[in-house]
Each structure stands twice: as structure tokens, then as C-alpha cells.
C-alpha positions as CSV (number, residue, x, y, z in Angstrom):
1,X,-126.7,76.1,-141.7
2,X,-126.9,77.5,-145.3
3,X,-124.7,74.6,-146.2
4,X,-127.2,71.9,-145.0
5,X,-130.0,73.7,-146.7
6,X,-128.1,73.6,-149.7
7,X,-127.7,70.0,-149.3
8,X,-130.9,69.1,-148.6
9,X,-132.4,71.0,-151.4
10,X,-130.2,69.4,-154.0
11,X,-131.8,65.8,-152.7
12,X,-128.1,65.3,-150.7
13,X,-130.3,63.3,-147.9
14,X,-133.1,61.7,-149.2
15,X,-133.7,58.3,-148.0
16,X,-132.7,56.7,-151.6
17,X,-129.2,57.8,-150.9
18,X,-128.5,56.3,-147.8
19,X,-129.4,53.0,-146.1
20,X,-130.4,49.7,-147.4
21,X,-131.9,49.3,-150.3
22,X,-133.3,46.4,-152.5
23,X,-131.2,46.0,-155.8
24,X,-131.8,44.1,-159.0
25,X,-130.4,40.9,-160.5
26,X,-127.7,43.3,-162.5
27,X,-126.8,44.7,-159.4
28,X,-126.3,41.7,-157.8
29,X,-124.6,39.9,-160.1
30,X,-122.2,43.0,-160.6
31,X,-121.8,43.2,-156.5
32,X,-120.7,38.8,-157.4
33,X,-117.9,39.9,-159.6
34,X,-116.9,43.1,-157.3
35,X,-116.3,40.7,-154.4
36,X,-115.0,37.6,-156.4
37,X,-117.2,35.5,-155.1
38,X,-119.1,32.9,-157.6
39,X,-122.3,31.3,-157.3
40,X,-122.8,27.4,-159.2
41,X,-123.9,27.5,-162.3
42,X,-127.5,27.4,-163.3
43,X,-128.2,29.3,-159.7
44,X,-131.3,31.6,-159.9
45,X,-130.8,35.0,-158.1
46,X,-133.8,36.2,-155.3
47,X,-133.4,38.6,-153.6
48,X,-130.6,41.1,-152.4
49,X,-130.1,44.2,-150.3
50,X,-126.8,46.9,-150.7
51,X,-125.9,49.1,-148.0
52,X,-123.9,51.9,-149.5
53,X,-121.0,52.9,-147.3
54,X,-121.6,56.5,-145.4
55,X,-118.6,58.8,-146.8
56,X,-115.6,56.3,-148.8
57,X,-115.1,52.3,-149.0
58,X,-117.6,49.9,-149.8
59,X,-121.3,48.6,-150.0
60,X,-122.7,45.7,-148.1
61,X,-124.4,43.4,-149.6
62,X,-127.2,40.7,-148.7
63,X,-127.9,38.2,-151.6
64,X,-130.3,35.4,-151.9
65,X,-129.7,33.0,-154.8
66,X,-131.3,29.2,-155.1
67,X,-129.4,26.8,-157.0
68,X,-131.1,23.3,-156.8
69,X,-128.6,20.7,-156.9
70,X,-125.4,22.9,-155.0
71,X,-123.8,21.1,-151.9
72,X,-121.5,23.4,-149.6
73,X,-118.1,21.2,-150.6
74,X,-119.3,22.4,-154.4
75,X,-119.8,25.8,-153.1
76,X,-116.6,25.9,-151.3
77,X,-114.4,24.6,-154.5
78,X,-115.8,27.2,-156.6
79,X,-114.8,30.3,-154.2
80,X,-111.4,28.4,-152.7
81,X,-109.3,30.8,-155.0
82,X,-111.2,33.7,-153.7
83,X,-109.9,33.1,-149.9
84,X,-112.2,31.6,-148.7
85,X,-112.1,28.7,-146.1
86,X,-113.5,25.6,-144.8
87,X,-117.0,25.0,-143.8
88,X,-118.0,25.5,-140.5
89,X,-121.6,24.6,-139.5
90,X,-123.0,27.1,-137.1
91,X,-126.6,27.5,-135.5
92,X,-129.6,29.3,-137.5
93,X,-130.0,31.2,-134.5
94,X,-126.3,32.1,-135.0
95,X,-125.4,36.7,-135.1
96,X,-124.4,35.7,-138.6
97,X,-127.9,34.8,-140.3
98,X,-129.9,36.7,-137.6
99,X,-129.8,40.1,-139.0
100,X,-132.6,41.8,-140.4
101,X,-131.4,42.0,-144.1
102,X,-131.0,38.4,-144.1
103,X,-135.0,37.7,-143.2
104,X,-136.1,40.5,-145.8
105,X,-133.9,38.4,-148.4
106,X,-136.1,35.2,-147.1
107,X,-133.7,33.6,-144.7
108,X,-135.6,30.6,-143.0
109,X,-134.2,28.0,-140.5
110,X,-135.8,25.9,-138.4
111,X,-135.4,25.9,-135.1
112,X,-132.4,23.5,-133.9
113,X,-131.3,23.4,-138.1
114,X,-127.5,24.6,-138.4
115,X,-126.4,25.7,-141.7
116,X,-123.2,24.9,-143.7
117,X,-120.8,28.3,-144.0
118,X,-117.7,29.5,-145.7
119,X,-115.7,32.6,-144.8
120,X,-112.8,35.0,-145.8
121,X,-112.1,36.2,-142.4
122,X,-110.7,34.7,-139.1
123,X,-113.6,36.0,-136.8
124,X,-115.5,32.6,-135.3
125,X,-117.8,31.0,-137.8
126,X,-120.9,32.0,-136.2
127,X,-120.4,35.7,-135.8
128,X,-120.9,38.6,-138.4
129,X,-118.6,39.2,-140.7
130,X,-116.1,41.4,-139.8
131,X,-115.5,44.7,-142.5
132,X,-114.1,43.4,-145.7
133,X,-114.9,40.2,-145.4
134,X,-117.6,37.8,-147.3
135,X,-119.5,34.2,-146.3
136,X,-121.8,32.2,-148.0
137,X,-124.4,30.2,-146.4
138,X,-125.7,27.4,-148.2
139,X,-129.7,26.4,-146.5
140,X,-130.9,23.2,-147.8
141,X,-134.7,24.0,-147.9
142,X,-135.6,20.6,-149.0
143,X,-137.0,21.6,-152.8
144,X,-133.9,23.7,-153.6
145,X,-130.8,24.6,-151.7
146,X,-130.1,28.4,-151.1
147,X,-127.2,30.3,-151.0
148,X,-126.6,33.4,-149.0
149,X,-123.9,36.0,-149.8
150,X,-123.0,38.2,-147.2
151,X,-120.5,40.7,-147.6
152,X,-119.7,43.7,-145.2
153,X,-118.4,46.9,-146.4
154,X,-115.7,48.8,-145.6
């Protein structure tokens, strides 16, 4: 008991610490380099979301960056080195881009749309990613194509 109240008083469980939280373009692009993953050239960043791991391992992230002239095979050559694989075209409505991180980042398909996406694990194209592992979905919008980093901690 004494040792929660200790906690709590020196701020260990305020909502800043825990949870998702939005982050900054520095952030972001520091989170790009942590995972190895590497966005076209001339790509503007959004939006993005971390979710710090509870105790020990490693934040997820959910990053938004729109990169007008990127096609998924240029998106796939630039992170080949980095493990991932080939594109697999799943459903908007797919467990993948339905989370709630990916709408607060601006994720919007339309209905019936699928979406071009890479991965670093084996788990089926259209579900989440499993811990450790990273996809990118690339959303043509129709003005500007946007990419979506998703990475799941450890």
C-alpha cells in the first residue's frame, strides 16, 4: 500500500506514461530508423501514435506519411533489405487497418477498396501484425498516395 502511494505521488501512473500517445515528426522519424523501415524520399510525415510497452521491450507505433508519387513495388524495393516481403492486397475492412490508432492517424478506405501491403512476419496478410513485426500500407487517395507504418511492440 505505502508502495503504490509512493508511486503515485512521484507521477509513476499518470496517463502521459502509459498508453497511446500522439508523437512528433522527430519521434516518428527516430521510431523509422529504430525499426529499419524507410519511407520514399520527398514523403511528408502526418500523423503517428506510440504505444510504449508496459514493463520491458518495445513501443508500437502508428505512422501516417503521404508521399505523392510512391507506388507499393517502390515501397517494397526500398524496405526489401529490411525483411520485408511481397505485396499482398487485403480488404479495408481487413483486422489490419481496422484498429483505432489507424483512424486517429486518418486511415480512410472506401468501402469494397483493398489496399496494397508489405510485411515482416508470416501471419496472413490481412491480420494484425504479430509482436515484432512491421507492415506498410500504401492507400492511393487519389491526390497523394499514403503510407502507413504499423509496427507492434514487443
Amino acid at each position: 500500500m505505502t508502495a503504490a502511494f509512493v508511486l503515485s505521488g512521484c507521477g509513476a501512473f499518470d496517463d502521459n506514461d502509459i498508453g497511446p500517445r500522439d508523437i512528433d515528426e522527430d519521434r516518428a522519424r527516430s521510431a523509422l530508423s529504430e525499426l529499419r523501415v524507410t519511407v520514399p524520399e520527398g514523403a511528408t510525415f502526418i500523423a503517428g501514435i506510440e504505444s510504449p510497452p508496459g514493463f520491458v521491450g518495445s513501443s508500437a507505433y502508428y505512422l501516417r506519411f503521404d508521399a505523392p508519387s510512391s507506388t507499393p513495388a517502390a515501397v517494397a524495393e526500398l524496405n526489401a533489405t529490411s525483411g520485408f516481403g511481397d505485396i499482398h492486397r487485403i480488404a479495408c475492412a481487413s483486422p489490419l487497418l481496422t484498429n483505432d490508432s489507424m483512424h486517429k492517424i486518418g486511415l480512410r478506405c472506401a468501402e469494397g477498396q483493398d489496399v496494397p501491403v508489405i510485411r515482416t512476419d508470416s501471419s496472413p496478410a490481412e491480420d494484425t501484425v504479430s509482436p515484432g513485426g512491421e507492415a506498410i500500407a500504401v492507400v492511393d487517395s487519389g491526390s497523394a498516395t499514403q503510407l502507413y507504418v504499423i509496427a507492434e511492440g514487443t
